[in-house]
C-alpha positions as CSV (number, residue, x, y, z in Angstrom):
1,X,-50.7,75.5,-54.4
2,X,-48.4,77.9,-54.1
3,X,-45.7,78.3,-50.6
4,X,-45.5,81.8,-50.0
5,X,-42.1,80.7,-47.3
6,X,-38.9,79.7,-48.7
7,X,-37.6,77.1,-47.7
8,X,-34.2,76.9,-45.7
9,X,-31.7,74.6,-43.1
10,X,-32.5,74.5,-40.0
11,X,-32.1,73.2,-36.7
12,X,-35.1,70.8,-36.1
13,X,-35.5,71.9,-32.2
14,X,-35.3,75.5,-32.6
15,X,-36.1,76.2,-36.3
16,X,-33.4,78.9,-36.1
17,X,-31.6,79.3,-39.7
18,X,-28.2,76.7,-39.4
19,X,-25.4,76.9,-42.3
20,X,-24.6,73.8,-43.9
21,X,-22.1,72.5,-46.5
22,X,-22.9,69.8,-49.1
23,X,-20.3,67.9,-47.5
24,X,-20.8,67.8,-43.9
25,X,-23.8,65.7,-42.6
26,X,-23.9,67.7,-39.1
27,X,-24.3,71.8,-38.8
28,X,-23.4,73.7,-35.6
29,X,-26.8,75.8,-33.7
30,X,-25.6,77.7,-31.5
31,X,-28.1,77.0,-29.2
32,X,-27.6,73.0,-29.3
33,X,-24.5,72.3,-30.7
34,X,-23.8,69.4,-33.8
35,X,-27.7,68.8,-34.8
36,X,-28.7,67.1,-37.9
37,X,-30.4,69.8,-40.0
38,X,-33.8,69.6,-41.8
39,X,-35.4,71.8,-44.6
40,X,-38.1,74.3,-43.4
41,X,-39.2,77.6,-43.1
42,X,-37.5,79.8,-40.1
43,X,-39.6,80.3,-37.2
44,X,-37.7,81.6,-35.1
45,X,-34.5,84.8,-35.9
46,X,-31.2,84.1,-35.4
47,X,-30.1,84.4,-31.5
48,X,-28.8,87.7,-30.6
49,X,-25.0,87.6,-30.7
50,X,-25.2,89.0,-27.0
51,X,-26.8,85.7,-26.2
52,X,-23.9,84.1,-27.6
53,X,-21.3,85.5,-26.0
54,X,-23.0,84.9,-22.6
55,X,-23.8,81.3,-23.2
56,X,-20.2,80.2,-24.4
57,X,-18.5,82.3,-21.7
């Protein structure tokens, strides 16, 4: 059986695409801070930087 997703970090509430370094056990979403990430496929885009500006303001 072949998976027709590839397979990326992301945050485990939101399944939004995180980045992570080999190094660093924690990755930053911007939508819930320092999560532990997990290996999946992305269900959800990126948040629109708009959103981001809003939320941090």
């Amino acid at each position: 059986m072949q998976v027709s997703q590839q397979i990326y970090m992301v945050c485990p509430h939101c399944k939004r695409p995180v980045a992570v370094t080999r190094e660093q056990p924690y990755a930053h979403c911007a939508e819930h801070g320092n999560i532990v990430p997990m290996r999946s496929a992305v269900a959800n885009p990126p948040l629109p930087r708009v959103l981001l500006e809003e939320a941090n303001a």
